[in-house]
C-alpha positions as CSV (number, residue, x, y, z in Angstrom):
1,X,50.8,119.3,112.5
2,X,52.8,118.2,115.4
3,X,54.8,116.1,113.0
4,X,55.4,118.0,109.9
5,X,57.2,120.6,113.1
6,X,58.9,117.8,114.3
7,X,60.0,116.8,111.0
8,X,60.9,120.3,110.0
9,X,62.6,120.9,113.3
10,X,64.8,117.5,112.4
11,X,65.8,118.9,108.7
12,X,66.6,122.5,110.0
13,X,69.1,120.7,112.5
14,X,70.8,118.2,110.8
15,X,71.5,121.1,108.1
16,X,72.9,122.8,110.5
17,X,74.9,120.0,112.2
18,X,76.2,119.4,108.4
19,X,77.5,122.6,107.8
20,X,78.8,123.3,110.4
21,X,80.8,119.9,110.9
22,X,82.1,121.2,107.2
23,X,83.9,123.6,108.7
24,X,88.2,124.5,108.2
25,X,90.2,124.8,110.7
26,X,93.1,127.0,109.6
27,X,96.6,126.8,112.1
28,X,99.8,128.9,112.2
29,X,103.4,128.0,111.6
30,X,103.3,126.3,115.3
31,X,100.2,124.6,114.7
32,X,98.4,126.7,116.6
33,X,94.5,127.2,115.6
34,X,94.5,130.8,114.4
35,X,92.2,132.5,111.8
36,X,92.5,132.2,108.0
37,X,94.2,135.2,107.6
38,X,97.4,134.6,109.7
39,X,97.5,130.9,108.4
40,X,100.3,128.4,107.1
41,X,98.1,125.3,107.2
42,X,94.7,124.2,107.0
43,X,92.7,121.2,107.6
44,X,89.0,121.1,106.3
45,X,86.4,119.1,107.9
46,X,88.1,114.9,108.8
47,X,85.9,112.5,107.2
48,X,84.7,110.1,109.4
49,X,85.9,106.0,108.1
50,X,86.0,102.9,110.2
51,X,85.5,104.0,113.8
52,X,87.9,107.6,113.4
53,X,88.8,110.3,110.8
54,X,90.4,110.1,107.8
55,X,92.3,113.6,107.9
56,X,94.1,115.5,105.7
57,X,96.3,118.9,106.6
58,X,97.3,120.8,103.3
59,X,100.1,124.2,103.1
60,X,98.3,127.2,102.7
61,X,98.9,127.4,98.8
62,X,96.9,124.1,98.9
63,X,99.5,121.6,98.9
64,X,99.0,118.8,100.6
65,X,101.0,118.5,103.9
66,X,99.6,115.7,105.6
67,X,97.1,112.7,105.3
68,X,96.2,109.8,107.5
69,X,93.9,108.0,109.8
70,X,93.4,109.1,113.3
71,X,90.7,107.7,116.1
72,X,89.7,111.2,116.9
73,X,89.4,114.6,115.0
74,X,91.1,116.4,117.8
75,X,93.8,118.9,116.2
76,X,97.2,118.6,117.3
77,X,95.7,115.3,120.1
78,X,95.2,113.1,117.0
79,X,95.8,109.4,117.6
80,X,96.9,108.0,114.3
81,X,96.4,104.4,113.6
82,X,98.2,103.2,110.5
83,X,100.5,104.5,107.8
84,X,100.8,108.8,107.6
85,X,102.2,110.1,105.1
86,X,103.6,113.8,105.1
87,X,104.7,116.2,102.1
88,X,107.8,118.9,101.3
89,X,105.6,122.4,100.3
90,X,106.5,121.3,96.9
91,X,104.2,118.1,97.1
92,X,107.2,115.5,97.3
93,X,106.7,112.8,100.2
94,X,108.8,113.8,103.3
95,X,107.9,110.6,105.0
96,X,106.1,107.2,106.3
97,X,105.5,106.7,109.7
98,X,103.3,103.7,111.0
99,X,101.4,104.7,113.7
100,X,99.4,102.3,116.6
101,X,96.8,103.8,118.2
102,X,98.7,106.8,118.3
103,X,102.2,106.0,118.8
104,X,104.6,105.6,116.5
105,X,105.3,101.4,115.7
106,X,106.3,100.2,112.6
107,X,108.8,101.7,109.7
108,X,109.6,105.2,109.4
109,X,110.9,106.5,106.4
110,X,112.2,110.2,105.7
111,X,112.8,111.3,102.1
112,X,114.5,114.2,101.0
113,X,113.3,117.0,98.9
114,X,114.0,115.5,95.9
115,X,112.2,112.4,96.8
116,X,115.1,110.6,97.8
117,X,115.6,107.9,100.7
118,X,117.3,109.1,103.8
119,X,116.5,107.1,106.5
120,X,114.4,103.9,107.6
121,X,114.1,103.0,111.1
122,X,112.0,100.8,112.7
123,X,110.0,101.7,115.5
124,X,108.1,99.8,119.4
125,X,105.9,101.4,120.8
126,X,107.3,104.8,120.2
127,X,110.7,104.4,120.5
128,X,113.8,103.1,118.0
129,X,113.8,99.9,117.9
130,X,115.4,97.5,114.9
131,X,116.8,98.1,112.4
132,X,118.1,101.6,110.8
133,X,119.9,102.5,107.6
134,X,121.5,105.9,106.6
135,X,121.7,106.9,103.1
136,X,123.9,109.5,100.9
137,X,122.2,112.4,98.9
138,X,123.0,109.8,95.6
139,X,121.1,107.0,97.4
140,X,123.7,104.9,98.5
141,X,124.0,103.4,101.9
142,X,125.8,105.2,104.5
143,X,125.3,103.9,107.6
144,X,123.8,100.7,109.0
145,X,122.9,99.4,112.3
146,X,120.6,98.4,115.2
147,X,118.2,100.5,117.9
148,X,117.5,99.0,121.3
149,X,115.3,101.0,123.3
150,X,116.2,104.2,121.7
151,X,120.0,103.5,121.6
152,X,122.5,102.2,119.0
153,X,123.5,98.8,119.6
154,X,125.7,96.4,118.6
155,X,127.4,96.4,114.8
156,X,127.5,99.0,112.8
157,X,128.4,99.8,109.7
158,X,129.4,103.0,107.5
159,X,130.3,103.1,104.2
160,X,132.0,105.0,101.3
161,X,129.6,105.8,98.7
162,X,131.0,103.1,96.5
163,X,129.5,100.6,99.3
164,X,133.0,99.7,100.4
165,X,132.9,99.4,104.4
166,X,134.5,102.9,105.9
167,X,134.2,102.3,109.5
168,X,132.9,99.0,111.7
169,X,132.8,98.8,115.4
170,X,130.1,98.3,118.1
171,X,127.8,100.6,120.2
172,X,126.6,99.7,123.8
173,X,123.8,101.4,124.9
174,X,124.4,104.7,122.8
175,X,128.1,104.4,123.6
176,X,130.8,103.3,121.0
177,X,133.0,100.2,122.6
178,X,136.0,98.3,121.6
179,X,138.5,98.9,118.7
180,X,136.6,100.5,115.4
181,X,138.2,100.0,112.5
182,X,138.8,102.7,109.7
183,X,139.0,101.2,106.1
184,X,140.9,103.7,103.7
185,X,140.0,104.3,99.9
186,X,142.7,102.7,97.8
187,X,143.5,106.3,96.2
188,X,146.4,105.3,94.1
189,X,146.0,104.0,90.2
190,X,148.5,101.3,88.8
């Protein structure tokens, strides 16, 4: 008797352990837990993979708007681990960011709504870091360079869309230095 109760007793909670870890959280336009009804976003239940939560944050008409791997389930304290991926409300990628343990390390790429590249960056331990490259609505480069600790530095390099240098000159420490040169568009036909 004592162990068919116990038994039952087991059952009854781990059904309602289950549905109640199914549950959605809903969030307004801040991000903000709020109730469905004054939602923009939504986020049901992470599912639990490798050590953390493999969550997944959708628009309120069901679009996806988010999706990644985080070492806690915590909304809006998430510590993402690994490539996330984000989405325009129309379901085209917005961007890539690599995340480690939480902070941003690794490439970053931002798309526009068509789909199109518009930046990469490279990223330490949260901050610009590397390598970054600027690109025109057509997809051509516009602008290339380096980060150091958050700052441009060194050579750059922006460019005409025809991928003609426009403009060269260095950057210390978020500061342009030295003579930059300006490279005009031959404009005249023979």
């Amino acid at each position: 008797m004592k162990t068919s109760t116990l038994i039952i007793l087991f059952v009854v909670g781990f059904l309602t352990t289950s549905v109640s870890a199914q549950e959605t959280m809903w969030f307004d336009a801040n991000w903000n837990q709020t109730e469905k009804e004054k939602a923009t976003y939504y986020r049901p239940s992470p599912k639990t993979k490798n050590n953390g939560f493999w969550i997944v944050d959708y628009y309120i008409n069901g679009t996806k708007q988010m999706e990644g791997f985080s070492l806690n389930d915590n909304p809006n304290n998430e510590k993402f681990d690994g490539l996330v991926k984000y989405y325009y409300e129309n379901g085209v990628l917005y961007q890539e960011i690599h995340y480690k343990e939480g902070t941003i390390h690794g490439k970053r790429k931002v798309y526009d709504k068509d789909g199109k590249i518009k930046t990469t960056s490279e990223y330490k331990k949260g901050k610009i870091e590397g390598d970054f490259s600027e690109y025109y609505d057509s997809g051509e480069l516009m602008t290339r360079g380096i980060y150091e600790n958050n700052l441009e530095e060194g050579t750059w390099k922006i460019f005409y869309k025809t991928g003609k240098i426009k403009e060269k000159g260095k950057y210390e420490k978020g500061e342009r230095i030295g003579i930059w040169k300006t490279f005009y568009k031959n404009t005249y036909k023979k």
